[in-house]
TORDRENTOR-86653 format. One line per 8 residues: number of its first residue (from 1); for each residue x, z, y of N, C-alpha, C, O. Coordinates in steps of 0.02 Angstrom, whole numbers, plus 32768, in hexadecimal, padded with zeros to 4 digits. Example, Ala and Ser with C-alpha at 12.3 -4.5 7.8 and 13.67 -1.06 7.14 Angstrom:
2
1) 8294:8186:7EE4:8267:8186:7F1F:8294:8186:7F5B:82C8:81A7:7F5A | 8282:8162:7F90:82AC:8165:7FCB:8285:818A:8002:829E:8192:8039
***
This chain:
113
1) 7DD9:83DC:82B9:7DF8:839D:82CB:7DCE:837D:8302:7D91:837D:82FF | 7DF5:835E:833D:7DC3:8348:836C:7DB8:82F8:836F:7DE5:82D8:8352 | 7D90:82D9:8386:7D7A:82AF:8392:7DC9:8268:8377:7DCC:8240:8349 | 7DF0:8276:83A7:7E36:8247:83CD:7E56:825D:8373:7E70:8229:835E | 7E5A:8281:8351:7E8C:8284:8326:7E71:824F:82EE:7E95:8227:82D0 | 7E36:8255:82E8:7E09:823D:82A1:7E15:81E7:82B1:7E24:81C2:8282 | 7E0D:81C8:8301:7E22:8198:8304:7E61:8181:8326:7E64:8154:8350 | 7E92:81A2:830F:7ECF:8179:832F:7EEC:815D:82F7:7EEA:8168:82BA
9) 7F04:8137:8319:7F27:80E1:82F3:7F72:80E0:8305:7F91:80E1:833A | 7F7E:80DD:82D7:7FDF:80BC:82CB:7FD0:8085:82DC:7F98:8074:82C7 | 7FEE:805B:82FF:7FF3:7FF9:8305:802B:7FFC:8333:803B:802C:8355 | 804A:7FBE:8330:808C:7F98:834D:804C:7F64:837E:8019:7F4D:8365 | 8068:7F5B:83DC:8044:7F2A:83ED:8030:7EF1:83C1:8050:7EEF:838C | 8001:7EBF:83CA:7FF3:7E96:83A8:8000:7E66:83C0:7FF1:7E59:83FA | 8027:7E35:8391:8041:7DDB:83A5:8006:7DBD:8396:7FE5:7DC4:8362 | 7FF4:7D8D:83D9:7FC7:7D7E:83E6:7FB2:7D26:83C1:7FDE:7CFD:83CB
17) 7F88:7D14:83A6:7F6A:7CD5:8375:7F2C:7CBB:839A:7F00:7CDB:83B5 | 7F33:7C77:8395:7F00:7C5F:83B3:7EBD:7C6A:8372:7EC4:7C69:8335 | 7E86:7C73:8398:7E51:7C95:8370:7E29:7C4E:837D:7E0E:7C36:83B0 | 7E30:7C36:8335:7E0D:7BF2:833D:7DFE:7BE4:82F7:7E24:7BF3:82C8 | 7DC4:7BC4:82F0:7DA2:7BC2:829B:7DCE:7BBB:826C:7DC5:7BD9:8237 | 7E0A:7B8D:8277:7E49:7B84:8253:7E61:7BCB:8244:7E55:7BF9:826B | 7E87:7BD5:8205:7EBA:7C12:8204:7EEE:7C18:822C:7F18:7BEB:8228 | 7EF6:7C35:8246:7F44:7C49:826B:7F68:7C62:8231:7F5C:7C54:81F6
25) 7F9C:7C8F:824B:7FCC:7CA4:823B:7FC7:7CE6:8213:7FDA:7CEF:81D9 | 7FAA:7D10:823C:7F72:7D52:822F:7F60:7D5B:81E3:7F6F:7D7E:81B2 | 7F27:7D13:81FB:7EF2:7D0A:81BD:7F18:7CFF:8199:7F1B:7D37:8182 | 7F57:7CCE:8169:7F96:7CC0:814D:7FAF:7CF2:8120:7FA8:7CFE:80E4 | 7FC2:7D01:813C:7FF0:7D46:813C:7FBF:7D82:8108:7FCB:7DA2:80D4 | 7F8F:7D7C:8131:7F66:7DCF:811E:7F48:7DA7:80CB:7F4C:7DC7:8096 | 7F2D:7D60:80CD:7F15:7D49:809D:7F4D:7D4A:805F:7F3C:7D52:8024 | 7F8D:7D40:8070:7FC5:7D2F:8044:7FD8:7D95:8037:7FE4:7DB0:8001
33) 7FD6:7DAD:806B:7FD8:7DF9:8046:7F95:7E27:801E:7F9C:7E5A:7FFC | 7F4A:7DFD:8031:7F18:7E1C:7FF0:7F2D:7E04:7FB5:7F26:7E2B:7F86 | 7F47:7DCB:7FA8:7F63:7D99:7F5C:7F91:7DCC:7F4D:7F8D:7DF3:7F1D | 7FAC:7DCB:7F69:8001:7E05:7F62:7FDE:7E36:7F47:7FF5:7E43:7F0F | 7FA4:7E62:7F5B:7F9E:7EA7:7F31:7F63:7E9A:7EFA:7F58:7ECB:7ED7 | 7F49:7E72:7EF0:7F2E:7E65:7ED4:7F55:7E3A:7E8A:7F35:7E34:7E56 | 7F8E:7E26:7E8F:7FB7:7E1A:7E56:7FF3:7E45:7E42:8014:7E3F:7E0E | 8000:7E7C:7E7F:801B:7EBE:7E5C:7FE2:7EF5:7E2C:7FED:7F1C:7DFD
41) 7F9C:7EDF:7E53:7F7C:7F13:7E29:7F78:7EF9:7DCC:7F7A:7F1F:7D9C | 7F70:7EA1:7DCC:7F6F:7E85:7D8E:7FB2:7E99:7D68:7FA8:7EA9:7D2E | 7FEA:7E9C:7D79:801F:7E8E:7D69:8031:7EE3:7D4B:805C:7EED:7D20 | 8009:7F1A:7D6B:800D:7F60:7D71:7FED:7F5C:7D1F:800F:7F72:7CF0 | 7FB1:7F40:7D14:7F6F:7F3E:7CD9:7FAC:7F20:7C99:7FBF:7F3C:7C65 | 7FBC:7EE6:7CB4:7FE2:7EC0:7C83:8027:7EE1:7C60:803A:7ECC:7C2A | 804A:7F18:7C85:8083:7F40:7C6A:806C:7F81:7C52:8090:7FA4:7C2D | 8032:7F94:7C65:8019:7FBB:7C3D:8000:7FAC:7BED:7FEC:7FD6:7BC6
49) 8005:7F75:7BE4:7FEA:7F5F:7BB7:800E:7F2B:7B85:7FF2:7F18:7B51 | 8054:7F13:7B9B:8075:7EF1:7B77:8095:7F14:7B46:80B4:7F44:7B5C | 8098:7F0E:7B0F:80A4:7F0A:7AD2:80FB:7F04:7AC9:8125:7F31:7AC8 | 8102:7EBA:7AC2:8147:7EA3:7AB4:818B:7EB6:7AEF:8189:7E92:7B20 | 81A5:7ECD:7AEF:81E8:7EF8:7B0A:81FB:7EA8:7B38:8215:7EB2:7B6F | 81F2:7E68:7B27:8231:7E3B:7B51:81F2:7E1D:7B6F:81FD:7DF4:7B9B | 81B5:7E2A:7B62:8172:7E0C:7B96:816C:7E4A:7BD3:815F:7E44:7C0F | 817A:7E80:7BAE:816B:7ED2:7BEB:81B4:7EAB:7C31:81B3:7E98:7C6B
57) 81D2:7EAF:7C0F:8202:7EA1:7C36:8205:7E67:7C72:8210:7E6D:7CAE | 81F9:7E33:7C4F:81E1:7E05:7C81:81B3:7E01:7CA7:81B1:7DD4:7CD1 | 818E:7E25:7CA2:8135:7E37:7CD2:8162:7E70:7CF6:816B:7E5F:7D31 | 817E:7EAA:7CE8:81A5:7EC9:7D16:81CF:7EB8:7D52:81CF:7ED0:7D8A | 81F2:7E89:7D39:821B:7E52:7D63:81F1:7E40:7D9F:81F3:7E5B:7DD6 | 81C0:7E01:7D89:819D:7DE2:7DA0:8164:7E24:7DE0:8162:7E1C:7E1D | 8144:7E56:7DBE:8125:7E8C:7DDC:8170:7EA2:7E1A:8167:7EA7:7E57 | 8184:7EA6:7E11:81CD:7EDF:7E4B:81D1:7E91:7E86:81C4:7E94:7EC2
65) 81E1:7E5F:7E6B:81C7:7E1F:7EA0:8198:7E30:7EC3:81A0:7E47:7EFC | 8155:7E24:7EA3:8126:7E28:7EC4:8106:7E50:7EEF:80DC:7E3F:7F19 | 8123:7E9C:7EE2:811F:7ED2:7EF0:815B:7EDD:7F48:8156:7EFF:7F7B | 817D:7EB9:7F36:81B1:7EC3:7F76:819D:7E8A:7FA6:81A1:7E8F:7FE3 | 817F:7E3E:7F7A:8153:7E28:7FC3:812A:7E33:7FEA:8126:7E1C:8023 | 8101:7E5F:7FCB:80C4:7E86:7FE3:80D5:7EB4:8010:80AA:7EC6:8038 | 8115:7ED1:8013:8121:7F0F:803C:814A:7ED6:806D:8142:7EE7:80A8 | 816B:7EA5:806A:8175:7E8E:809C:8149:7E6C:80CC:8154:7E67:8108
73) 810D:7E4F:80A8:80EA:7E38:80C7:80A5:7E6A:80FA:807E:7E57:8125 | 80AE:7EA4:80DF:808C:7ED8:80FD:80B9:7EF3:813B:809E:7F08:816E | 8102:7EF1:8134:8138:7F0F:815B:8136:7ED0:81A8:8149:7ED2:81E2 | 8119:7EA7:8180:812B:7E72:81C6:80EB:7E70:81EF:80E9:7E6A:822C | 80A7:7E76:81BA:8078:7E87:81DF:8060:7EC7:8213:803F:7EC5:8247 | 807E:7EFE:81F1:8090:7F40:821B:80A6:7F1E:826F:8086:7F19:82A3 | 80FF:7F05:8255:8116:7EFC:828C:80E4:7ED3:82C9:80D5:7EE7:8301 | 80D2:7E96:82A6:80AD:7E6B:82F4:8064:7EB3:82F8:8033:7E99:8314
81) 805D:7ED1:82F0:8014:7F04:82EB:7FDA:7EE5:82DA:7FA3:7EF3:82F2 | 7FE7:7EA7:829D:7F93:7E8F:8273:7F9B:7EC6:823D:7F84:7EAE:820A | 7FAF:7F02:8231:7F83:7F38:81FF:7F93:7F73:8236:7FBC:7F78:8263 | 7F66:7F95:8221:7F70:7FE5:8244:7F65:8012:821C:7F40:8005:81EC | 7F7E:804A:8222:7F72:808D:81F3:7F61:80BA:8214:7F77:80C1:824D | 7F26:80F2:81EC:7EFB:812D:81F1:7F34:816C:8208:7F4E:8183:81D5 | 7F4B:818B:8241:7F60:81B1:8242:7F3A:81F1:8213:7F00:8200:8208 | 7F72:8208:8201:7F53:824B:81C2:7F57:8274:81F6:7F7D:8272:8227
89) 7F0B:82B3:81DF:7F0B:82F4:81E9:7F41:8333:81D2:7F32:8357:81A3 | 7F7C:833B:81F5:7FAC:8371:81D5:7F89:839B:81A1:7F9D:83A0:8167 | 7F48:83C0:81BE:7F36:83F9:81A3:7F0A:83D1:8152:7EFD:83EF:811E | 7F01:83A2:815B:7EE3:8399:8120:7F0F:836E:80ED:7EF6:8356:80BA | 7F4C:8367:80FD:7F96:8346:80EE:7FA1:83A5:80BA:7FA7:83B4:807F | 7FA1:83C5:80F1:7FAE:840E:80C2:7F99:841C:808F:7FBB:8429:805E | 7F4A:841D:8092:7F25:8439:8077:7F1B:83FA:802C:7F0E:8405:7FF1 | 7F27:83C5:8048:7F37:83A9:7FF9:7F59:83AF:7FCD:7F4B:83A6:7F92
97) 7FA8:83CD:7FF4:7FCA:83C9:7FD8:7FE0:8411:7FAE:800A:8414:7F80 | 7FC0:8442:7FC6:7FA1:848B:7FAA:7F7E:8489:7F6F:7F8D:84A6:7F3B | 7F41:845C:7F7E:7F20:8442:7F3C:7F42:8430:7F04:7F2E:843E:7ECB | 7F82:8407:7F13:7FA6:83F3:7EF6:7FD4:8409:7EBF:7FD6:83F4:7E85 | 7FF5:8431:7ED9:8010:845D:7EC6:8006:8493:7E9C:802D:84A9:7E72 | 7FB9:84B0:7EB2:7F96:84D4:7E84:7F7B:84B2:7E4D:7F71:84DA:7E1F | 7F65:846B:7E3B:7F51:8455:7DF9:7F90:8446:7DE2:7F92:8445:7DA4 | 7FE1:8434:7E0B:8024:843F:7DD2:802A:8461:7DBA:8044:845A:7D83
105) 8015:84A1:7DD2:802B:84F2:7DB2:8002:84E3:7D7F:8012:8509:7D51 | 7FCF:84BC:7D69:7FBB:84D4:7D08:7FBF:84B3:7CED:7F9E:84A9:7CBA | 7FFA:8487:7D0C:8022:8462:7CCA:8047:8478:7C96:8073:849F:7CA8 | 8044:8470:7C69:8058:849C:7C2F:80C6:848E:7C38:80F4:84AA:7C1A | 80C7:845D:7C6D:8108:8456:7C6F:811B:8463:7CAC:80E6:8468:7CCA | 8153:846E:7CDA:8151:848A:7D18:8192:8440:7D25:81CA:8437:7D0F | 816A:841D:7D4C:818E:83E7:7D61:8180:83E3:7DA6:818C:83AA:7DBB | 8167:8410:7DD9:8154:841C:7E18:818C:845A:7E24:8186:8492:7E0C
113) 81D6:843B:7E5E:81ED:848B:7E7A:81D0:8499:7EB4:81DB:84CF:7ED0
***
């Protein structure tokens, strides 16, 4: 792998915020989407763990909310380019997925075609 692959970056230009001690928009946004995964991860703990069938349900509810603001609020951050993503290595995209495959095979059930 050379140099240019390990760092290339997915990003959408970036909409530009005045960078001033105050929060912008940026700061907003990105602060209102760490809350966002940080109360899907609670909400993940909490349905793992509910008990009563009409409480599971309502934390489900409430989780698929929270869960779809978060992807919107990441989807809009994408768009102006305040997040960027790690372009993947194909060959090591493979080779995971080889790995993969080989610890399905000793599953005692064959749910991998």
């Amino acid at each position: 792998m050379n140099q240019n692959q390990s760092q290339q970056k997915i990003q959408n230009p970036k909409t530009q915020v005045p960078e001033t001690p105050q929060m912008n928009d940026r700061d907003l946004v990105n602060d209102i989407l760490s809350m966002e995964k940080y109360m899907t991860d609670a909400y993940c703990t909490a349905l793992n763990e509910a008990s009563h069938d009409a409480l599971y349900h309502d934390l489900l509810t409430i989780f698929n909310e929270t869960q779809n603001t978060q992807r919107s609020l990441y989807n809009s951050m994408f768009r102006k380019g305040w997040y960027s993503l790690e372009a993947a290595d194909a060959q090591k995209l493979q080779q995971s997925y080889q790995q993969h495959q080989q610890y399905a095979s000793q599953f005692p059930y064959n749910s991998v075609h």
